[in-house]
N, CA and C atoms as an extended XYZ file, in Angstrom:
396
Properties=species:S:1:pos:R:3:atomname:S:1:resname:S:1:resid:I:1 pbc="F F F"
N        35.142       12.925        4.707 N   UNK     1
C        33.954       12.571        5.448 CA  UNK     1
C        34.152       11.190        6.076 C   UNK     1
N        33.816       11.043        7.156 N   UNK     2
C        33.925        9.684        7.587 CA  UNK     2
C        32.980        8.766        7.785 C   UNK     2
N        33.307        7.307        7.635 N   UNK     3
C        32.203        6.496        6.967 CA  UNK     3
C        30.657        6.447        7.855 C   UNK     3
N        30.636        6.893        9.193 N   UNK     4
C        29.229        7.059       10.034 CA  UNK     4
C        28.096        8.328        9.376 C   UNK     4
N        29.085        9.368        8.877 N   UNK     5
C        28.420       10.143        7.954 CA  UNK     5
C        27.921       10.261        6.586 C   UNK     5
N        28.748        9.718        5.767 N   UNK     6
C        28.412        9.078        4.253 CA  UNK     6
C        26.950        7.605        4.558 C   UNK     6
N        27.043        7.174        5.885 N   UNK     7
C        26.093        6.273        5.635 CA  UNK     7
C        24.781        6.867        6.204 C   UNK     7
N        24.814        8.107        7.057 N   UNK     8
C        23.738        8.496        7.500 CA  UNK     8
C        23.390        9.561        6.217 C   UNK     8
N        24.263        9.877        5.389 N   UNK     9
C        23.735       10.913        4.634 CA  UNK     9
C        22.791       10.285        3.494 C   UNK     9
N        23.765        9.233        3.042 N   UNK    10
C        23.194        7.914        2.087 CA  UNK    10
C        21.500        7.214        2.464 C   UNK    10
N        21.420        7.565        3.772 N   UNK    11
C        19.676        6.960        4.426 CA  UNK    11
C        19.315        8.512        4.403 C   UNK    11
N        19.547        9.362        4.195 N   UNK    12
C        18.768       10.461        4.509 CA  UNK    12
C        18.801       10.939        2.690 C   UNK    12
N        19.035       10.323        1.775 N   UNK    13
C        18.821       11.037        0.698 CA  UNK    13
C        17.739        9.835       -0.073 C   UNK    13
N        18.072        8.486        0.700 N   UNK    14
C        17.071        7.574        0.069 CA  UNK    14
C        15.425        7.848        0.871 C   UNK    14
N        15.415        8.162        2.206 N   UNK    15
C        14.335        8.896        2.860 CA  UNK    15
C        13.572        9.954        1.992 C   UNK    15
N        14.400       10.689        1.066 N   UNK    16
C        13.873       12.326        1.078 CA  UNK    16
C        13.187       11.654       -0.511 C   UNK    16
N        13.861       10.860       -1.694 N   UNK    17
C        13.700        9.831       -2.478 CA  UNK    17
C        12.490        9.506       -2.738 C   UNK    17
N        12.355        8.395       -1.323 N   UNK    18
C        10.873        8.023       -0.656 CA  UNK    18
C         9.876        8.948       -0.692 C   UNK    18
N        10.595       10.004       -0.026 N   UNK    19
C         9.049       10.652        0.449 CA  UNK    19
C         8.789       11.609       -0.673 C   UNK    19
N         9.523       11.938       -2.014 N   UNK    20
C         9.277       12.440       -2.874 CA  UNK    20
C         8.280       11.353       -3.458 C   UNK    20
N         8.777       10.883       -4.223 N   UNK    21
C         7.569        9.616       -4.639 CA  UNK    21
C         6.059        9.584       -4.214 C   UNK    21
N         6.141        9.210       -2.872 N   UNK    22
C         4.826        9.178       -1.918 CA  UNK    22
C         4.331       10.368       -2.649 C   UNK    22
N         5.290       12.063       -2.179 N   UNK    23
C         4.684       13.041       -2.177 CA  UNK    23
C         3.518       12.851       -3.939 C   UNK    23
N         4.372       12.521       -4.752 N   UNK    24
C         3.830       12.457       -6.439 CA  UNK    24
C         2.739       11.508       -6.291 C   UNK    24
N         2.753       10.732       -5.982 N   UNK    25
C         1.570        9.345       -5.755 CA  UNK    25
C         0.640       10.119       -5.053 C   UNK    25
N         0.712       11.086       -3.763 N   UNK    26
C        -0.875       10.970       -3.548 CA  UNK    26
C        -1.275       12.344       -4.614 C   UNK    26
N        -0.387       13.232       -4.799 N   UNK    27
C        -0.861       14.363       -5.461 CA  UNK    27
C        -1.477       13.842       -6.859 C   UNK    27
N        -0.684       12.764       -7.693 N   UNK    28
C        -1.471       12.241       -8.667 CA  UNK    28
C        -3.081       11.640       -8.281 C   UNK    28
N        -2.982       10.845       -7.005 N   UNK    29
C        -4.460       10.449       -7.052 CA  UNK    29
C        -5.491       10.912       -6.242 C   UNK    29
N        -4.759       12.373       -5.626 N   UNK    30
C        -5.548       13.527       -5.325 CA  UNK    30
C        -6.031       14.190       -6.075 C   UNK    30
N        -5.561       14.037       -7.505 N   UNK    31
C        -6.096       15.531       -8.770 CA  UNK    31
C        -6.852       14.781       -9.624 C   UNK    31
N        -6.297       13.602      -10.430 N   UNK    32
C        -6.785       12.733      -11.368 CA  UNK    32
C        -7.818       11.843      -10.731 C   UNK    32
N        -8.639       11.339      -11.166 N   UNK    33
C        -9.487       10.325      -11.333 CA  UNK    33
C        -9.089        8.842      -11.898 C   UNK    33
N        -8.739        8.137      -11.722 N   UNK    34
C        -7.990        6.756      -12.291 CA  UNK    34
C        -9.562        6.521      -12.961 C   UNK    34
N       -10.850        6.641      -12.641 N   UNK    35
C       -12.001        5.735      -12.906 CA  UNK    35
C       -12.103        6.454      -14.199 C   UNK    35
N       -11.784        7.742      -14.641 N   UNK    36
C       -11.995        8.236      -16.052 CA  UNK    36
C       -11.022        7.917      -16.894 C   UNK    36
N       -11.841        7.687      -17.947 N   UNK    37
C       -11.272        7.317      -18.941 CA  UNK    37
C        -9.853        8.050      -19.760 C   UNK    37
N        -9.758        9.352      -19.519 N   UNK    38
C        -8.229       10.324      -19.989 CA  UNK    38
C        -7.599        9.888      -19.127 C   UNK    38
N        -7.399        8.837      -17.740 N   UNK    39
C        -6.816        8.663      -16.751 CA  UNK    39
C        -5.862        7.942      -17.244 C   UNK    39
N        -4.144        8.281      -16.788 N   UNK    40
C        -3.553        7.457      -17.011 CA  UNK    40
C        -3.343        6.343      -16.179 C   UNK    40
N        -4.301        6.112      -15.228 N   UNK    41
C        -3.521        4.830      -13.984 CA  UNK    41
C        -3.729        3.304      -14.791 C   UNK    41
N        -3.312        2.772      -14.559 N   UNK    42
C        -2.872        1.244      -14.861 CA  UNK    42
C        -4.432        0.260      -14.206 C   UNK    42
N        -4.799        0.060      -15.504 N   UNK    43
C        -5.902       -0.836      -15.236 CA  UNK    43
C        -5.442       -2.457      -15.245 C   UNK    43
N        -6.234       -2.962      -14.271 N   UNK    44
C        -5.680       -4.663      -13.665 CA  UNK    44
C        -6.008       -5.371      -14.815 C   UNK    44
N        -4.976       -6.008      -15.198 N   UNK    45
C        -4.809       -6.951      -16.244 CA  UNK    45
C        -5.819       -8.596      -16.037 C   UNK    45
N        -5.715       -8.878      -14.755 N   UNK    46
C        -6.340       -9.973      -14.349 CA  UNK    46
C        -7.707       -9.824      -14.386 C   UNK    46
N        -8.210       -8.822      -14.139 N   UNK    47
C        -9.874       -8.419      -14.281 CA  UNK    47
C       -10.555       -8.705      -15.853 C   UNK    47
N        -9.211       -7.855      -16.448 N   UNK    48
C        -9.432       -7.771      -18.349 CA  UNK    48
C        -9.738       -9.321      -18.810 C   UNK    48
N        -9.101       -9.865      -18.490 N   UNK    49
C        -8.637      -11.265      -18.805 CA  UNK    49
C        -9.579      -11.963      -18.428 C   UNK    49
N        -9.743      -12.195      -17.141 N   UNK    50
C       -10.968      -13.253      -16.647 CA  UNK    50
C       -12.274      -12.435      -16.019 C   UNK    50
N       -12.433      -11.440      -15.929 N   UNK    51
C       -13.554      -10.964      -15.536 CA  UNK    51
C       -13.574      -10.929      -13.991 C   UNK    51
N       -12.826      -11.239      -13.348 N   UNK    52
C       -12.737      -11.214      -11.598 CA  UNK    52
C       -12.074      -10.037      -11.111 C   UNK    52
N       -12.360       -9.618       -9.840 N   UNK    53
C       -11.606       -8.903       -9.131 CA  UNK    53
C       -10.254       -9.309       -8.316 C   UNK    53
N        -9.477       -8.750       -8.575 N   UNK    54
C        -8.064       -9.680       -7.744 CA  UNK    54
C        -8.103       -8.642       -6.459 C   UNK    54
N        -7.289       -8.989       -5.380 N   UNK    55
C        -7.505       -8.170       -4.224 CA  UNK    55
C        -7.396       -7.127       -4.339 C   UNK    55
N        -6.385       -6.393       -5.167 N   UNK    56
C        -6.064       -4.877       -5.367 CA  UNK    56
C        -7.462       -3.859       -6.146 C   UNK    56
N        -8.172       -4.691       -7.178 N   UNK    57
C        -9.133       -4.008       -7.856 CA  UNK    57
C        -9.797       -3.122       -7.268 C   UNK    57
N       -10.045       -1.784       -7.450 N   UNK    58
C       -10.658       -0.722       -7.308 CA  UNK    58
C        -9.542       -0.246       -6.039 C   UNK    58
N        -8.489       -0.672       -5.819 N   UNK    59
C        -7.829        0.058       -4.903 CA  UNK    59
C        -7.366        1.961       -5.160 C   UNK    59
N        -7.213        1.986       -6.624 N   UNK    60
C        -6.834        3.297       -6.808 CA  UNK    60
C        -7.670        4.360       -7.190 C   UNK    60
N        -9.446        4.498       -7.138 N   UNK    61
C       -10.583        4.466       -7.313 CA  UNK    61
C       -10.706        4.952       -5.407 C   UNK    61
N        -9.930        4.254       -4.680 N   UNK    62
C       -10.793        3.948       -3.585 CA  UNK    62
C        -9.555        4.870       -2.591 C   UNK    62
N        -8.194        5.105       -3.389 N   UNK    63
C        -6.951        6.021       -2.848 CA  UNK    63
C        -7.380        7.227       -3.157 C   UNK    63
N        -8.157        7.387       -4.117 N   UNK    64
C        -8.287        8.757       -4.643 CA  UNK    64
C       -10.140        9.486       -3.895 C   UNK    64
N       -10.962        8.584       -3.246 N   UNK    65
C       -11.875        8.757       -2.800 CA  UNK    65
C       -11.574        9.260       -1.502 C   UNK    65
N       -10.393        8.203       -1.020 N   UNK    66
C       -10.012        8.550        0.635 CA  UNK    66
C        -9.268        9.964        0.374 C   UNK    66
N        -8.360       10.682       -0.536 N   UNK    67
C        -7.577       11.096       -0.425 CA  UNK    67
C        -8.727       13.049       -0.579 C   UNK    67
N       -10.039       12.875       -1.522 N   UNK    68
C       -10.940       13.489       -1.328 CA  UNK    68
C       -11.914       13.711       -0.514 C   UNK    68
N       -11.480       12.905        0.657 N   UNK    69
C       -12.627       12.430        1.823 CA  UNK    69
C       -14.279       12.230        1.647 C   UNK    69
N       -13.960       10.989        0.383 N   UNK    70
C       -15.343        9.996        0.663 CA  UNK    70
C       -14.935        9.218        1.152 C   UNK    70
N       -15.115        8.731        2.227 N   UNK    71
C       -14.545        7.758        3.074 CA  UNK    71
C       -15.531        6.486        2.813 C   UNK    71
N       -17.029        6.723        2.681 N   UNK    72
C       -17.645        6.044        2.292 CA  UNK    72
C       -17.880        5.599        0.777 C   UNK    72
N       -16.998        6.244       -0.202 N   UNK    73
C       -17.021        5.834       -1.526 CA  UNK    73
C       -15.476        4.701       -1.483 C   UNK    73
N       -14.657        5.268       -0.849 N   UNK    74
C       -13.254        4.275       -0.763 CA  UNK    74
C       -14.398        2.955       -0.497 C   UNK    74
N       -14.779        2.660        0.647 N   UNK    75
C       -15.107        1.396        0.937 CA  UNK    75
C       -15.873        0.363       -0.046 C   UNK    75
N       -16.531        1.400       -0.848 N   UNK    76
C       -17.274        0.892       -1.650 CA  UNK    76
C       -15.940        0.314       -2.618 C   UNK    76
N       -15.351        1.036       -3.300 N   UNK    77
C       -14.134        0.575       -4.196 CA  UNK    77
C       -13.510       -0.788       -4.178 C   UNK    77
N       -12.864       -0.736       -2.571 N   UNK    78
C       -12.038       -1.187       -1.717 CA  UNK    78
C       -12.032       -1.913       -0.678 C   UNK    78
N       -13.115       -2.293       -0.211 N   UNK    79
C       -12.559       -2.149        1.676 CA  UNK    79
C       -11.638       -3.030        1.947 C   UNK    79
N       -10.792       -3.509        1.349 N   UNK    80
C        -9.430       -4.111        1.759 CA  UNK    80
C        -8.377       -3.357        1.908 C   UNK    80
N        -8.863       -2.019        1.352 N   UNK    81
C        -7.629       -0.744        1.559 CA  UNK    81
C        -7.329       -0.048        2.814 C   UNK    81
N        -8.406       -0.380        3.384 N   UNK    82
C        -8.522        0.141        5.252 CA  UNK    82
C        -7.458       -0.519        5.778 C   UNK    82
N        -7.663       -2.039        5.225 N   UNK    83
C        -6.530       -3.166        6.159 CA  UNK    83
C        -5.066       -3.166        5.660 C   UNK    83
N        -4.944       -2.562        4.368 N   UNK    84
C        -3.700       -2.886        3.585 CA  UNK    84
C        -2.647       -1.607        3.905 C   UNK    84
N        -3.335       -0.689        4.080 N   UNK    85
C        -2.632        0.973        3.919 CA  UNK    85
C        -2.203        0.896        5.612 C   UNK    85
N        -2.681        0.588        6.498 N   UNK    86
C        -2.138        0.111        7.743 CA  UNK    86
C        -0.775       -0.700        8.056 C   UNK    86
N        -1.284       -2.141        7.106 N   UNK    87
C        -0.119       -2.968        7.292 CA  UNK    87
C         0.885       -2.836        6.828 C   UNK    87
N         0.861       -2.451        5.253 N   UNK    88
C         2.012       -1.447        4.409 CA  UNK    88
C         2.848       -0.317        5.476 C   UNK    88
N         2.184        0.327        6.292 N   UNK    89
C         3.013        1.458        7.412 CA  UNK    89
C         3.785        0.955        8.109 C   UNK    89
N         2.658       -0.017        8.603 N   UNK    90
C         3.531       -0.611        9.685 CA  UNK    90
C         4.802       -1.707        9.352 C   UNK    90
N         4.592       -2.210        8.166 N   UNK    91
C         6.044       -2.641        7.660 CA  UNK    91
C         6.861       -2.005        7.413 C   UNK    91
N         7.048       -0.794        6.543 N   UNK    92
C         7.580        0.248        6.255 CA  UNK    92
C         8.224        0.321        7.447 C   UNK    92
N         7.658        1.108        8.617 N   UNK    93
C         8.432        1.242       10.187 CA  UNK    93
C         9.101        0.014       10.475 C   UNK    93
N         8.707       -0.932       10.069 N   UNK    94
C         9.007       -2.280       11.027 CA  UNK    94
C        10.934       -2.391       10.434 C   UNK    94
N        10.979       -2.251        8.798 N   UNK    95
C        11.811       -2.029        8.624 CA  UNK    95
C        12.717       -0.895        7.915 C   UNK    95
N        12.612        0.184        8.368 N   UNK    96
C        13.229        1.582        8.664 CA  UNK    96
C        13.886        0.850        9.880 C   UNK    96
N        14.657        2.084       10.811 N   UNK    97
C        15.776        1.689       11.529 CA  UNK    97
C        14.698        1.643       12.705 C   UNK    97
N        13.598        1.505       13.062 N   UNK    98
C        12.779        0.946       14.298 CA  UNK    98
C        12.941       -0.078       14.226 C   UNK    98
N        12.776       -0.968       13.226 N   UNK    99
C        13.227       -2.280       13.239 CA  UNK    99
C        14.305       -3.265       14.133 C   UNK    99
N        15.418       -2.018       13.995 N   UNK   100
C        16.406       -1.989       15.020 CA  UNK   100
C        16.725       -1.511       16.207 C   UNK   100
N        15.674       -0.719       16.707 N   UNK   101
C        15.401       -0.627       18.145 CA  UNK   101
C        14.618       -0.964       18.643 C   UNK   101
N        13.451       -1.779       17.911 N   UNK   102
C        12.299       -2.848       18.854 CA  UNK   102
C        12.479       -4.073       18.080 C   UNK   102
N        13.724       -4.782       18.323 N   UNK   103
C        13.724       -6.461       17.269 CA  UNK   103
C        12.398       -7.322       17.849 C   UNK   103
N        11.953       -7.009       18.697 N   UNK   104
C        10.821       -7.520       19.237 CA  UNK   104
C        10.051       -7.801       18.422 C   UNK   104
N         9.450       -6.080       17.629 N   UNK   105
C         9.024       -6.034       16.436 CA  UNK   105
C         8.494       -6.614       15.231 C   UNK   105
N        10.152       -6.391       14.999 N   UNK   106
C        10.687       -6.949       13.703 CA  UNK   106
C        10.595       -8.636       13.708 C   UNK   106
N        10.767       -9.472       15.097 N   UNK   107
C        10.497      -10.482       14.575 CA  UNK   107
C         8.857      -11.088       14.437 C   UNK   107
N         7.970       -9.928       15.114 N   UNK   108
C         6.660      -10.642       15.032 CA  UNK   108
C         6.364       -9.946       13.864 C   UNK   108
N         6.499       -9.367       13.171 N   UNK   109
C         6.049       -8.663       11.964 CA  UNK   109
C         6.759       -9.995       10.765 C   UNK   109
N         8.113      -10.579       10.906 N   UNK   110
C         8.627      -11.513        9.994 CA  UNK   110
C         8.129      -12.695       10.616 C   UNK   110
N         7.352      -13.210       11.482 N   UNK   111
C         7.308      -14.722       12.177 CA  UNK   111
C         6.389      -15.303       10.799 C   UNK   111
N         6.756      -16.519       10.712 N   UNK   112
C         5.594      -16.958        9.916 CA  UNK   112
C         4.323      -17.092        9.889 C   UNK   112
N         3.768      -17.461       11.213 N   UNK   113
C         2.506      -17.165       11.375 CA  UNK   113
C         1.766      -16.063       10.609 C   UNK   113
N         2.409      -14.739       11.090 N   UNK   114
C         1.886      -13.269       10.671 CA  UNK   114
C         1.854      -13.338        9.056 C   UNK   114
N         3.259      -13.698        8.239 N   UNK   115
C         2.708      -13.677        7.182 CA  UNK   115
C         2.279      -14.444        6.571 C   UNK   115
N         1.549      -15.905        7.241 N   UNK   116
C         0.653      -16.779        6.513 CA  UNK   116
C        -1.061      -15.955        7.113 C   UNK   116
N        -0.771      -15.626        8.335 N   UNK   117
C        -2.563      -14.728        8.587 CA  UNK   117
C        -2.956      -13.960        7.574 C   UNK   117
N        -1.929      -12.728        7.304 N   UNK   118
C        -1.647      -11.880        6.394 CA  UNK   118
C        -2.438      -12.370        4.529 C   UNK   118
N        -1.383      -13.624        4.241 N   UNK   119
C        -1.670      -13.801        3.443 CA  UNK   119
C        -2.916      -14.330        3.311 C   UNK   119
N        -3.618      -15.186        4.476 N   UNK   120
C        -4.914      -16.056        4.182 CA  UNK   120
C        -5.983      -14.729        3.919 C   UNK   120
N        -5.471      -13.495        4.820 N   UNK   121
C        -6.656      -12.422        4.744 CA  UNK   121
C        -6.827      -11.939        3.073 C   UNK   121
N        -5.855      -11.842        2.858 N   UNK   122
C        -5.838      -11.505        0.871 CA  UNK   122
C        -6.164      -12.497        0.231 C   UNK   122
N        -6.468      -13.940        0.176 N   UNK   123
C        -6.901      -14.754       -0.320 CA  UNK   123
C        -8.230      -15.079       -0.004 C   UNK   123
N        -8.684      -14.916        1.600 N   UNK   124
C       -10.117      -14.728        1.609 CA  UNK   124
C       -10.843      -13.687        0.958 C   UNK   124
N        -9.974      -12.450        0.994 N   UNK   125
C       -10.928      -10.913        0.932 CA  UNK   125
C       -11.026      -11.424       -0.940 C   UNK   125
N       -10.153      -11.992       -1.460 N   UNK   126
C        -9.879      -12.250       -2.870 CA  UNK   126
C       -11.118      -13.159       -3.478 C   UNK   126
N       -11.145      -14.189       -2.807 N   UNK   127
C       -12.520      -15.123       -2.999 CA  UNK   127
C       -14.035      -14.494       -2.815 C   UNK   127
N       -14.089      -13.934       -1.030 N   UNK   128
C       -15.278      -13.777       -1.370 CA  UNK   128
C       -15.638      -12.586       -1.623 C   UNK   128
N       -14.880      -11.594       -2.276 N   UNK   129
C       -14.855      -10.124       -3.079 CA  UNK   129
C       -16.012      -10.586       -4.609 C   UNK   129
N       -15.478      -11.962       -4.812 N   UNK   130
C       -16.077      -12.430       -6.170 CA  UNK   130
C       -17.194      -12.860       -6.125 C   UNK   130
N       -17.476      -13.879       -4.633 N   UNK   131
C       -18.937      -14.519       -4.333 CA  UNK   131
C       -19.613      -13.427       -4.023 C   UNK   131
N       -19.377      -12.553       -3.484 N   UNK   132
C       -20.616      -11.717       -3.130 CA  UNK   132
C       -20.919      -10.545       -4.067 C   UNK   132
């Protein structure tokens, strides 16, 4: 086999990998309920501890609402999951091999700016998730 093929086969088995995973992740929080108690999903340690919501809280509550189409119960959970499940894609693409045919892209998706906006939005949504 020659090495252009071993490396395209090598991205096409970590692809199929990927999308197995995904596939298990939404089917788990398509069937189960994370909010019940027989649920096995992973409850936030930071909540236990100090009593606050960290940005992620009720995100998997709010995967499994969207994934049943309450669209209006996700928000309630979540509504930082509208903004996050977007930007997560679009990184994902940014770096998959699009990355490498729009560097354009790829560098406004890595500029610093983007990921200090990025980050101020998870530190605001984080604060006033708690004040209000």
């Amino acid at each position: 086999m020659n090495r252009q093929l071993k490396k395209h086969l090598k991205a096409a088995a970590a692809a199929f990998a990927i999308a197995c995973a995904v596939a298990a992740l939404i089917f788990f929080y398509r069937h189960f309920n994370p909010a019940d108690a027989s649920s096995h999903a992973p409850r936030c340690i930071l909540r236990a501890v100090s009593g606050y919501d960290c940005p992620g809280c009720g995100s998997q509550r709010a995967f499994h609402a969207m994934l049943n189409g309450n669209i209006a119960q996700a928000w309630k959970h979540n509504a930082f999951i509208f903004f996050a499940i977007p930007v997560a894609l679009f990184y994902l693409l940014v770096e998959s091999r699009a990355g490498l045919r729009w560097p354009r892209l790829r560098r406004i998706a890595t500029h610093p700016a983007t990921i200090t906006a990025i980050t101020a939005a998870i530190i605001a949504w984080w604060i006033l998730r708690n004040i209000f």
